[in-house]
N, C-alpha and C positions, 0 to 999 in steps of 0.2 A: 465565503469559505466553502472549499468541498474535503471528502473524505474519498479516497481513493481505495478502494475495498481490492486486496490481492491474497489469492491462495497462495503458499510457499510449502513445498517436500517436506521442509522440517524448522523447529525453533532455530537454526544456527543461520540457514537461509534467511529465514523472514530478518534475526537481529544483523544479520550483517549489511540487508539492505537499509534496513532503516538506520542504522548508524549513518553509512554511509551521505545516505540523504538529511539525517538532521547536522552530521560535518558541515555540506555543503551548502547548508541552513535554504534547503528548499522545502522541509517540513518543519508543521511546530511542533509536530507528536507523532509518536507512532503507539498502539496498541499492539501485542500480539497475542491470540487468541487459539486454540487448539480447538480442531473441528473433525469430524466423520463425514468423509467424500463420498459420492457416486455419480457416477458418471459411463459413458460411453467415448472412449476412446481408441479407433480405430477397428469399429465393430464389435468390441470387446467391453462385456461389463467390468467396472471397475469401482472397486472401493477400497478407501483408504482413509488413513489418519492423513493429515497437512496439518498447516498452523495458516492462519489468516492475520495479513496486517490491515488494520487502518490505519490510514495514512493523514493527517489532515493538514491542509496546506492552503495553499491561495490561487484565486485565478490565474494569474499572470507565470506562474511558474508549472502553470499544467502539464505542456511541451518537455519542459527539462525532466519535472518529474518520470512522465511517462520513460522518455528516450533511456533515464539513470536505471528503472526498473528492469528495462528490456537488457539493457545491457549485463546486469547482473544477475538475472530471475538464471534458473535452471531448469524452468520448461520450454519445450519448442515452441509450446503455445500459451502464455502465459495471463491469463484474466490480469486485466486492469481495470475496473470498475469505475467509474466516477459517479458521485453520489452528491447531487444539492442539496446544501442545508442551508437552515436558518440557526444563527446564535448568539446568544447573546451578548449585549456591546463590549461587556468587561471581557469576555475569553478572546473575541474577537482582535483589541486593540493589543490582547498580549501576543495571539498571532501575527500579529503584522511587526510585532517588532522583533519576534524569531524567524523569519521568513524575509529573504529579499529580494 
């Protein structure tokens, strides 16, 4: 299993990706989380509120995953994280049956 850790502009970004992607049953889950940004973009200090999703899904759909993010994110440059875990066997087997 991994978790694909992505910033988003706002709650209605981050929920309409992950809908999208759990439709398409390339995630089992999505979290979304409210977070306080900084950063340097384009020489420029920047801080801001976003929302963060984790995403958690399966190998074999890493590809689609990413390509569905890119498609719908609304940054030019949009973090796509991937993150390996370990978990356990019961969450795991319910992932593979939301995911295909």
């Amino acid at each position: 299993m991994i978790i694909f850790y992505v910033p988003c502009k706002n709650k209605a970004e981050a929920k309409t990706i992950a809908k999208t992607l759990l439709e398409k049953k390339l995630i089992a889950c999505a979290n979304v989380l409210p977070i306080d940004s900084m950063y340097y973009w384009e020489g420029k200090f920047k801080e801001n509120k976003e929302v963060v999703l984790l995403l958690k899904t399966l190998n074999h759909v890493e590809e689609e995953v990413k390509q569905e993010i890119k498609e719908l994110h609304s940054y030019e440059v949009p973090a796509i994280i991937r993150i390996n875990t370990r978990v356990n066997s019961e969450y795991l087997a319910w992932a593979e049956e939301q995911v295909e």
